[in-house]
C-alpha positions in Angstrom: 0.0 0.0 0.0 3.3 2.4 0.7 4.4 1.7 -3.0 0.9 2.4 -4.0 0.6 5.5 -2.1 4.4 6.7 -3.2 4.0 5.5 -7.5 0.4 7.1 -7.6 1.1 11.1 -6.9 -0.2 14.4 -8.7 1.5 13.3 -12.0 -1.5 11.1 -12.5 -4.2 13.4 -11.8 -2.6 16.5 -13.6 -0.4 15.1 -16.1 -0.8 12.1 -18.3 -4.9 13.5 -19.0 -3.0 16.2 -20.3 -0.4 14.2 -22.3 -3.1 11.9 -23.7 -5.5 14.8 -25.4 -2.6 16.2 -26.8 -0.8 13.6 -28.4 -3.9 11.7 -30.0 -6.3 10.9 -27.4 -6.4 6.7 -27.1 -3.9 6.0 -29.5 -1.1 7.7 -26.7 -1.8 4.8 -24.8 0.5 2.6 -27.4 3.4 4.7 -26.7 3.0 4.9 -23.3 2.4 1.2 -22.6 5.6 -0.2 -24.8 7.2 2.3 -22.5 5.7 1.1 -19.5 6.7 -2.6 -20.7 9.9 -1.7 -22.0 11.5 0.4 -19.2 8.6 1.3 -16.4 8.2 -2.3 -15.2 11.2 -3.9 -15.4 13.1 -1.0 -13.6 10.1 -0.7 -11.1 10.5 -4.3 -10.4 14.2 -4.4 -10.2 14.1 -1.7 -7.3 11.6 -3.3 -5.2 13.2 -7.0 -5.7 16.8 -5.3 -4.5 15.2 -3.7 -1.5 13.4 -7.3 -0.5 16.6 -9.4 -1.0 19.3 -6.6 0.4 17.5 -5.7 3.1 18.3 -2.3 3.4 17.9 1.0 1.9 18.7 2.9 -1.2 22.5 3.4 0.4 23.0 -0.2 1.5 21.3 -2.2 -1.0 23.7 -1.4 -3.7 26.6 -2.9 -2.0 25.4 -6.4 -4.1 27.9 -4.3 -6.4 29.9 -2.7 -3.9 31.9 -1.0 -6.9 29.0 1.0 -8.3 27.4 2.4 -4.3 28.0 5.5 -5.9 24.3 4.8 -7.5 22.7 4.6 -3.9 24.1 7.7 -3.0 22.5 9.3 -6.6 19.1 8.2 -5.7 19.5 9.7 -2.2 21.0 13.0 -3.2 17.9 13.0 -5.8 15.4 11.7 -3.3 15.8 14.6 -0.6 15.9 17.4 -3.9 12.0 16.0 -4.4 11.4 16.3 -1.1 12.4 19.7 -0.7 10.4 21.0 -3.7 7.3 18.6 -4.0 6.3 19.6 -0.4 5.9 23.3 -2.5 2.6 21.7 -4.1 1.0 20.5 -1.0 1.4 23.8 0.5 -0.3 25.4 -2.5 -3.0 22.9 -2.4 -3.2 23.8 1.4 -3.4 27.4 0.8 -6.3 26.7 -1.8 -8.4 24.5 0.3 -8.2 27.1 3.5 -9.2 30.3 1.2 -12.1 28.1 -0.4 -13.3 27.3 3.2 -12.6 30.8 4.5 -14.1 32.9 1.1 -17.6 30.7 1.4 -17.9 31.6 5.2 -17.3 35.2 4.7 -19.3 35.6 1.6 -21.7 32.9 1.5 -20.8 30.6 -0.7 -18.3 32.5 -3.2 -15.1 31.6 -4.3 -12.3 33.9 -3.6 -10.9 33.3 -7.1 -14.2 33.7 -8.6 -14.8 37.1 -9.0 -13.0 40.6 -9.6 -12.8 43.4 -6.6 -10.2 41.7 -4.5 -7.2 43.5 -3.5 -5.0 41.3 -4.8 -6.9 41.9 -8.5 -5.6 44.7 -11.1 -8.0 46.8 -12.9 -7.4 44.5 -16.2 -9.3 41.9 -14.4 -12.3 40.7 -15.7 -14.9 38.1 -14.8 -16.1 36.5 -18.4 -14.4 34.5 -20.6 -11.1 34.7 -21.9 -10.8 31.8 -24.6 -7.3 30.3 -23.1 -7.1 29.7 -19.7 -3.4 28.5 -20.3 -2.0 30.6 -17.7 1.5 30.8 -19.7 -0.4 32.3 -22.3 -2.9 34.1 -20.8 0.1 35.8 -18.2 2.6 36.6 -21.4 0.1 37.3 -24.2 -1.0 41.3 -25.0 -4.8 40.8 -23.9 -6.2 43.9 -22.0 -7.9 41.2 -19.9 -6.9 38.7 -17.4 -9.1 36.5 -15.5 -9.8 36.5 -11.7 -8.6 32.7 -11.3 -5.1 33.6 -12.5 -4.7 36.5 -10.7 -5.5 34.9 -7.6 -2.8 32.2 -8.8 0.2 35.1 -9.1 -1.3 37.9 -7.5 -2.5 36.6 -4.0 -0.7 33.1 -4.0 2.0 33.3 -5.2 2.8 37.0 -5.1 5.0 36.9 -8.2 8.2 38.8 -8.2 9.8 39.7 -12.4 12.4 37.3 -11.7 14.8 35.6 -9.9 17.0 38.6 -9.2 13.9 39.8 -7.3 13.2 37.7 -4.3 11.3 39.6 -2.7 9.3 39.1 1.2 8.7 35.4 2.5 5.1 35.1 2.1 2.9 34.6 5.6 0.1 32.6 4.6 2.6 29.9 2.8 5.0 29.8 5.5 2.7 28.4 7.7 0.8 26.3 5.3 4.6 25.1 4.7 4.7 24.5 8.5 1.5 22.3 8.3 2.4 20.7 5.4 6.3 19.4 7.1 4.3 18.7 10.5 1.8 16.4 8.5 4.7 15.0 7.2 7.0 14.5 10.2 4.3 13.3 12.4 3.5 10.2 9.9 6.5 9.3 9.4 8.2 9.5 12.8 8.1 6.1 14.1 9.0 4.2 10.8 7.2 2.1 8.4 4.7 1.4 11.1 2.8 4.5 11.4 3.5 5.5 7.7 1.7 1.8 7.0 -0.9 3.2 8.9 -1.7 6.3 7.2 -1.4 5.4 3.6 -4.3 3.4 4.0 -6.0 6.6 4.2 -4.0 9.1 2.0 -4.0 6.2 -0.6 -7.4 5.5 -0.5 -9.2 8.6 -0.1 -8.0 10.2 -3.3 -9.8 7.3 -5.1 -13.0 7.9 -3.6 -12.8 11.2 -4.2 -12.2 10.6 -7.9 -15.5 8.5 -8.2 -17.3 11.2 -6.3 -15.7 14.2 -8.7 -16.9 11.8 -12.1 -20.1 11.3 -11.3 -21.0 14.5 -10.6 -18.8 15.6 -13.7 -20.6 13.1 -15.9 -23.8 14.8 -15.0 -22.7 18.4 -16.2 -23.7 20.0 -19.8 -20.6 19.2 -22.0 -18.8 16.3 -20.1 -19.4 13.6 -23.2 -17.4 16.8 -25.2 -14.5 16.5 -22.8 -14.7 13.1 -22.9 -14.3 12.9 -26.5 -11.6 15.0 -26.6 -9.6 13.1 -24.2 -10.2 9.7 -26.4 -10.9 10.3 -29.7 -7.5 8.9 -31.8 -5.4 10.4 -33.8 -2.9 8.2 -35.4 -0.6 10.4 -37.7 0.3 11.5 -34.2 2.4 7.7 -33.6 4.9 9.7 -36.3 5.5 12.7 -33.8 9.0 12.1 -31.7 7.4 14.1 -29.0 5.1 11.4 -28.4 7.2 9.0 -27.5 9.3 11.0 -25.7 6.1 12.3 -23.8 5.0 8.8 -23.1 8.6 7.8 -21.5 8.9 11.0 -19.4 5.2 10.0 -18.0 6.6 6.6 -17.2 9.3 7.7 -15.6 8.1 10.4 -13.2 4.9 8.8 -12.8 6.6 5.1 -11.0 9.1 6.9 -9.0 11.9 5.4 -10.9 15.3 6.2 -9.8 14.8 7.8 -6.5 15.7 4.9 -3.8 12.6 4.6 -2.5 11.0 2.0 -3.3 14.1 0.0 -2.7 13.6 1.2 0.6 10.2 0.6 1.0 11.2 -3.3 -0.5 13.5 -3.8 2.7 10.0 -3.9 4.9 8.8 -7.0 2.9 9.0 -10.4 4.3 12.2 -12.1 2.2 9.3 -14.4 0.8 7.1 -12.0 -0.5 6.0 -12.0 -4.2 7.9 -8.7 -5.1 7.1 -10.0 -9.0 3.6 -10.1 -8.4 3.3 -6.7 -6.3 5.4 -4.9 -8.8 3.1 -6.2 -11.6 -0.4 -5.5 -9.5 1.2 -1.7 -8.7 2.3 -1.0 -12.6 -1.0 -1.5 -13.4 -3.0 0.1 -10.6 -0.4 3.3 -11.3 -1.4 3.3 -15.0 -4.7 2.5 -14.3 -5.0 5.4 -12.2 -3.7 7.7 -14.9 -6.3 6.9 -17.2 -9.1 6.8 -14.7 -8.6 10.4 -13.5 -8.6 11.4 -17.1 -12.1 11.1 -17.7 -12.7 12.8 -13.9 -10.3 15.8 -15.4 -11.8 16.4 -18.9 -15.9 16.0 -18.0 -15.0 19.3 -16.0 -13.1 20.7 -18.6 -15.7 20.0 -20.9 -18.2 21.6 -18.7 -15.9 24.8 -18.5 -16.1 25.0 -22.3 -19.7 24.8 -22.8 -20.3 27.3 -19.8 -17.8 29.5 -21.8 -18.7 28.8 -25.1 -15.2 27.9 -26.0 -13.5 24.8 -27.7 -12.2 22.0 -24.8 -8.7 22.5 -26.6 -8.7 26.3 -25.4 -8.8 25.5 -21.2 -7.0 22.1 -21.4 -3.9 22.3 -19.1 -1.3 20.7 -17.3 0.6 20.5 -14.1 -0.1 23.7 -12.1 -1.8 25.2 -14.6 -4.8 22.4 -13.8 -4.2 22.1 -10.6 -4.1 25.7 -9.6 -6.2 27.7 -13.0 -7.8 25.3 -15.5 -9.9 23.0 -12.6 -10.3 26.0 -9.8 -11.9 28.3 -12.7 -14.6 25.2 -13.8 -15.6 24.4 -10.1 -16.5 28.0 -9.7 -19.0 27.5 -12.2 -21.1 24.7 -10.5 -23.5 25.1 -7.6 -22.3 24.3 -4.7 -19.0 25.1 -5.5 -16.8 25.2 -2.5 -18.3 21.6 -2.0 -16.2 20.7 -4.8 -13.3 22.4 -4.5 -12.9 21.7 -1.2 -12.9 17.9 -2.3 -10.8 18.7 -4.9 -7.8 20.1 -3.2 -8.2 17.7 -0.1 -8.1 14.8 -3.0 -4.5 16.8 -4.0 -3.7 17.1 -0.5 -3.8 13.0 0.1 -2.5 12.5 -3.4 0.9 14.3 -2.5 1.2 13.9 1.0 1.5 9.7 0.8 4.1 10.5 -2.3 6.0 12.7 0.0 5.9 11.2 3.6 7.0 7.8 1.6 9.8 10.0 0.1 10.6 11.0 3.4 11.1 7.6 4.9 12.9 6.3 2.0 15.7 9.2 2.3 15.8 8.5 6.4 16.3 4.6 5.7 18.9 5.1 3.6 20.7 7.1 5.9 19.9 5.0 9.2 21.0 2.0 7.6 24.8 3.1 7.3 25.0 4.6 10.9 27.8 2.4 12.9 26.2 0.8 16.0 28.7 2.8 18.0 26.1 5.8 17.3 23.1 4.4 17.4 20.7 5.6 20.1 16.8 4.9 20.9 15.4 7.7 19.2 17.8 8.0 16.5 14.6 7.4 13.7 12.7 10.5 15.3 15.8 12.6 15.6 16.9 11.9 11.8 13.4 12.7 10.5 12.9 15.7 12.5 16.6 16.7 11.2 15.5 16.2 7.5 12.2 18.1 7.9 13.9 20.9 9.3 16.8 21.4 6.9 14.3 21.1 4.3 11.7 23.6 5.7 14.4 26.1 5.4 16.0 25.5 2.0 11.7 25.6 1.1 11.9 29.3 2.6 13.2 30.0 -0.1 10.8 29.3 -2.3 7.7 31.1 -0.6 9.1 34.2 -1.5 7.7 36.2 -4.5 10.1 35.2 -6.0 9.9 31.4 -4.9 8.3 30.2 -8.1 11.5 30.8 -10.0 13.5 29.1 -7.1 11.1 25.8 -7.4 11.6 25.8 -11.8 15.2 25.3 -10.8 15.2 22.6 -8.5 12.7 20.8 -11.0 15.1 21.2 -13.2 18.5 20.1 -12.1 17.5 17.8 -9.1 14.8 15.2 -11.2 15.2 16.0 -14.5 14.8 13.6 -17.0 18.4 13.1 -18.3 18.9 12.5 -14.6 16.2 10.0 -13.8 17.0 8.4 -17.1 21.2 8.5 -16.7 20.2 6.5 -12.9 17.7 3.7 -14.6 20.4 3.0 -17.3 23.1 2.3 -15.0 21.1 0.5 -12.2 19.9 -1.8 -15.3 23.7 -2.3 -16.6 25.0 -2.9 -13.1 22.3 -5.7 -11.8 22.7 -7.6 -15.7 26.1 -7.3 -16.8 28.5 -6.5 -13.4 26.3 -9.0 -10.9 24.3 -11.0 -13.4 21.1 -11.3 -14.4 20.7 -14.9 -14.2 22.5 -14.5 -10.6 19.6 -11.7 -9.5 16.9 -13.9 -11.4 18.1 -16.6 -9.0 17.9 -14.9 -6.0 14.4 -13.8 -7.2 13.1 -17.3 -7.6 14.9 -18.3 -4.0 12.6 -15.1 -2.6 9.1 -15.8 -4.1 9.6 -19.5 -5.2 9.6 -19.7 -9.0 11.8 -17.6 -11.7 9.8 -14.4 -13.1 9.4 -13.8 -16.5 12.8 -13.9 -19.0 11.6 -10.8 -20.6 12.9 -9.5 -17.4 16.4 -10.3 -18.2 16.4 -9.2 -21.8 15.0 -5.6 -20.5 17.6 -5.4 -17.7 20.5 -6.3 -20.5 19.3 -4.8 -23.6 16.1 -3.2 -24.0 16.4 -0.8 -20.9 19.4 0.5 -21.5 18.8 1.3 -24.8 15.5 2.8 -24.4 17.2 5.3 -21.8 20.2 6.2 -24.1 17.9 7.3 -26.9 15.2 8.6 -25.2 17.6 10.8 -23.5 19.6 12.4 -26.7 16.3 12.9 -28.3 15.1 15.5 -25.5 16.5 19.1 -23.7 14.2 20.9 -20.9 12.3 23.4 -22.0 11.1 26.4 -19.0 7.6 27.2 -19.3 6.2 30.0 -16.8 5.4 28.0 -14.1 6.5 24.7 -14.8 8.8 22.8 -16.7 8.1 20.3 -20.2 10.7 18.0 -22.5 10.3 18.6 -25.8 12.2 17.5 -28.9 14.9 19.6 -30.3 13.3 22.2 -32.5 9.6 22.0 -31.1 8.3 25.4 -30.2 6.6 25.6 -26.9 9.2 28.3 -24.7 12.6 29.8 -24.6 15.0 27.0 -23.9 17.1 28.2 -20.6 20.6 27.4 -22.3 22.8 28.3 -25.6 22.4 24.9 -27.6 26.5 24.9 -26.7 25.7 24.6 -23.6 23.7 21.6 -23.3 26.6 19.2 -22.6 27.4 21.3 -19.4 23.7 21.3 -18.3 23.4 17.8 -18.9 26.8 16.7 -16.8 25.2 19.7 -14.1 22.2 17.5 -14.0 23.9 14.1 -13.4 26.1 15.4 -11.2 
């Protein structure tokens, strides 16, 4: 339930519906399932097997190479980077839920971010339509006009500063939302795998009951069936688009947690004779699953927010943030009862990141209890080291509750989990466990776990197919900054200023791995 809790985050919910309407509706799912089978699964598998049959954590487990440790220490370094900036999104979603609560108490039902006249708003706001709701578009473009949901986005959330010369003042109201978030976090995590077992039976759960709730009152809105087929409807010259592919492997990748340590760690808490091959199999499917469940939750409201505008589903379709915090806000102003459903909406976000990052927590802390000499053990060592890596964390995340915090959090999405350096770690742990220590050996030790030998396609992915699939998916891609969060596109494709010379991208990409 931990790996299920950790796999399933907010990339689910405000990505891959994203990524599937805009890269041919149901034929995306081609692309993204040959990625799941060809790297996804096999490196998901491999992690959690290593965990179950070292014993240990990220740090540890890798000394069945002792050589190559070097890769334990990668995933940690990269593990604590995502959980100093993913905690960023909770707060947000935090923020959201207590102004949705707060704005229908004061006014009686209103959303704060539905309407003009707020201090925070500018005189260019305005309460109709705008066609786009794409906030990088709708921020950048020269419209006279900007709508109230985005303005409560920069103007009252986020406080936006020009740039990252201009930090600006910490803002109040996300400093302590960043306190509740980190005491949320510490306080499910303290005492080990057996209260965080305990709580992801709720964080993990809840979101999905939420989901069905959110879909069938989405089905019953005016224009769902036009979201719908949006989402769905296939396009196949779209199979000869590069950025497809490379779409469909960077959803894979983020999406199963690949690469960050932790669930190795979490596969040290298995009994030795668990069926890791069967888990890892069940969760691949439950994680993709998800993905394309909450894609028919995400685009029934965005079809309703068309209709009610008048506008083409294509014109408020969004990702990342811009769902999360403009696109989905904006629609459930429209329906009655609507702090109802925001409320359930950002508590849904809430559980959806908090299970993701309280597991990312307790992988980092395993890791680094698991190499501390018994000389300096003590009897609250495990409460001590997680209250140790929530505070250093809070205050690197100070810095990104500024005004100019938003500029702050692009960089550490960039250079800590980036895809050349999710993508550099997956290559290497596949190359290391086939050709230094064997796949047949690790296929043995497998079968002497869970009692018969998985699946030789295993082998052939770990030697060959992996490896391959990393090293080309890498060269075909280079980070792209979009306002407020960050996309891989192919070489050439328009979409945003690229944030280096192109003779310069051999020194990002050695930064990134590095």
């Amino acid at each position: 339930m931990s790996c299920v809790g950790f796999a399933v985050g907010l990339g689910n919910v405000w990505r891959f519906p994203y990524l599937c309407y805009r890269n041919g509706g149901g034929v995306f799912l081609i692309p993204y399932l040959l990625m799941a089978v060809l790297g996804g699964v096999p490196i998901f598998f491999l992690e959690i097997s290593l965990g179950q049959f070292m014993k240990a954590g990220s740090l540890s487990a890798w000394n069945i190479a002792p050589l190559f440790k070097g890769l334990g220490l990668a995933s940690l370094l990269i593990v604590f980077y995502c959980n100093t900036y993913y905690v960023l999104v909770l707060s947000w979603a935090l923020f959201y839920l207590g102004s949705a609560v707060a704005g229908a108490v004061a006014s009686g039902g209103d959303l704060p971010w539905a309407t003009c006249g707020h201090s925070w708003n500018s005189p260019a706001c305005h309460d109709g339509p705008l066609g786009n709701s794409s906030h990088s578009n709708s921020s950048q473009s020269d419209a006279p006009f900007r709508s109230p949901v985005l303005e409560f986005w920069e103007n009252r959330v986020l406080g936006l500063s020009g740039g990252l010369e201009e930090p600006g003042q910490l803002r109040g109201d996300l400093v302590l939302c960043l306190v509740v978030c980190w005491a949320l976090v510490y306080f499910c995590v303290w005492k080990g795998i057996r209260s965080a077992g305990k709580v992801v039976y709720v964080t993990a759960l809840l979101p999905y009951v939420v989901l069905l709730a959110l879909l069938v009152r989405g089905a019953m809105l005016p224009g769902a069936a036009t979201g719908v087929r949006f989402y769905l409807q296939p396009d196949w010259a779209q199979l000869a688009r590069p950025q497809v592919w490379i779409d469909a492997g960077t959803q894979i990748f983020f999406s199963y947690a690949i690469g960050l340590g932790a669930l190795t760690a979490l596969g040290s808490y298995n009994r030795f004779h668990n069926d890791c091959y069967r888990d890892s199999l069940l969760l691949a499917v439950i994680n993709s699953g998800t993905s394309f469940f909450a894609g028919f939750v995400v685009f029934c409201v965005l079809g309703f927010m068309a209709h009610e505008q008048g506008t083409d589903v294509g014109a408020v379709a969004d990702s990342g943030p811009g769902l999360a915090f403009i696109a989905y806000p904006r629609a459930v102003a429209l329906m009655p009862v609507a702090p109802l459903w925001a409320a359930l909406f950002f508590i849904m976000l809430l559980m959806l990141g908090l299970d993701s990052q309280f597991v990312g927590v307790e992988g980092f802390v395993t890791g680094i209890l698991d190499v501390v000499p018994p000389a300096y053990q003590f009897r609250f060592q495990r409460e001590v080291m997680v209250l140790l890596c929530c505070l250093v964390c809070f205050c690197i995340d100070l810095s990104m509750v500024t005004e100019g915090g938003m500029y702050v959090f692009q960089l550490f999405d960039y250079y800590s989990a980036s895809g050349t350096t999710l993508l550099w770690q997956a290559f290497w742990e596949s190359v290391i466990i086939a050709w230094v220590y064997g796949a047949d050996r690790f296929l043995d030790d497998v079968s002497c776990m869970i009692g018969y030998r998985p699946s030789r396609w295993m082998k052939w992915c770990w030697m060959v197919l992996t490896p391959l699939v990393c090293l080309r998916w890498r060269r075909l891609t280079q980070p792209v900054f979009g306002l407020h969060h960050l996309e891989y596109k192919v070489r050439g494709a328009s979409g945003g200023p690229s944030p280096v010379e192109d003779g310069n991208t051999k020194a990002v990409i050695l930064e990134s791995i590095m």
